[in-house]
C-alpha positions, 0 to 999 in steps of 0.5 A: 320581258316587256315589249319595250324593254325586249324592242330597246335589247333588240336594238342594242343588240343590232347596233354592236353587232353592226359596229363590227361589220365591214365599215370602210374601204380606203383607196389611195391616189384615187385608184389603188385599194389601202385597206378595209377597215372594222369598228370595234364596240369600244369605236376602235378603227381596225385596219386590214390589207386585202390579203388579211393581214393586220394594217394599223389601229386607232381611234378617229375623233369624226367616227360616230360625232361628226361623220367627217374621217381624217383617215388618219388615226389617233393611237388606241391607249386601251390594252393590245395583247399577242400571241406569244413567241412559244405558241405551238402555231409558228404562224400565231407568233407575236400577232395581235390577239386582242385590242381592247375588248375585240379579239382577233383570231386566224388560219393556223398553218394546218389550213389551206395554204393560201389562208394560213396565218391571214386573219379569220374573225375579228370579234364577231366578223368571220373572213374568208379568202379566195383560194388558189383553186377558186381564182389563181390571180386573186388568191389570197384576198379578202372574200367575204367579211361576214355577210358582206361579199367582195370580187376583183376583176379577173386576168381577162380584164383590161390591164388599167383595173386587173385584179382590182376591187370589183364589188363590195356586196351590192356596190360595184366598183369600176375604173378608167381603161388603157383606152382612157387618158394617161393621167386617169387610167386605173383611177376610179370611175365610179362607185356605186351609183357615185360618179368620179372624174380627174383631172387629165393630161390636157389641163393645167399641170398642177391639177393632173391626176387629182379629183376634178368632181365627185366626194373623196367620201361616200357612204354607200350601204353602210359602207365609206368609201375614202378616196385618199 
């Protein structure tokens, strides 16, 4: 193999496996983490909760062109296939087992119990859960998507941000307290390096609550962070 011919397949190689990694994070009002999104080689947007379970699907025209998310998706018209109602797993029935050319794998009912029936891989990507011996307030959820890890705040936090996202790999994630105004508690404060204010109680009615300064998009070591 020649050198730039084994330099373009090594690239080509890198690039569809970073198409499957974690690809977005979206937050609603501000405060309350939505989903994680996965873009899949044929561009489709998979959308998960953060106890694994399969959101929504489709495609965004700004993915890849413009950089410019809606966060709203257009249907996916390519092939979805599902389990079948007589899998011997009761926990694989009816789920979506393949979107286009991505398929979708998860813990059958023989595995820990917080993990049973979340999903395990989605195409290349293998996730993983906090169990219920390893943190008893955040079992269940998302704790790793492949090489990316996540945390939550734990009990002994401040009520305002208990049991939120703390940290996607090296990003970390932090929140307005119960000491803060009333209208901002809970509301993120800063992602990464990326500050956020709101809008508070003491201004104009209208505005309270809503973003004030700071991008409602970031992205942030590969990852976007949407603020909805």
């Amino acid at each position: 193999m020649s050198k730039p011919f084994f330099a373009v397949a090594v690239m080509l190689f890198a690039i569809t496996t970073r198409s499957q990694e974690l690809s977005q994070v979206i937050f609603s009002s501000g405060s309350t983490l939505s989903s994680f999104s996965f873009i899949t080689d044929q561009k489709v947007i998979i959308r998960i909760s953060e106890d694994g379970n399969l959101l929504e699907w489709g495609t965004d025209p700004g993915t890849g062109r413009y950089n410019y998310y809606t966060g709203k998706l257009q249907p996916y018209l390519g092939r979805v296939d599902h389990y079948s109602q007589s899998e011997y797993d009761s926990v694989l029935r009816g789920k979506v087992k393949s979107i286009g050319t991505c398929t979708f794998k998860y813990y059958t009912a023989a595995e820990e119990s917080s993990k049973a029936g979340k999903l395990k891989s989605i195409g290349r990507v293998t996730l993983d859960y906090f169990a219920s011996y390893e943190n008893t307030l955040n079992q269940g959820k998302l704790k790793s998507a492949g090489h990316v890890l996540l945390d939550y705040y734990p009990a002994s936090e401040n009520e305002a941000f208990r049991s939120k996202l703390k940290s996607v790999g090296n990003t970390q994630i932090t929140y307005y307290s119960t000491f803060d105004d009333k209208v901002i508690k809970g509301k993120i404060k800063s992602i990464g390096s990326s500050s956020y204010t709101w809008y508070t109680s003491h201004e104009r009615k209208e505005f309270q609550g809503a973003l004030k300064s700071g991008s409602d998009t970031q992205i942030i070591n590969g990852v976007t962070y949407l603020l909805r």
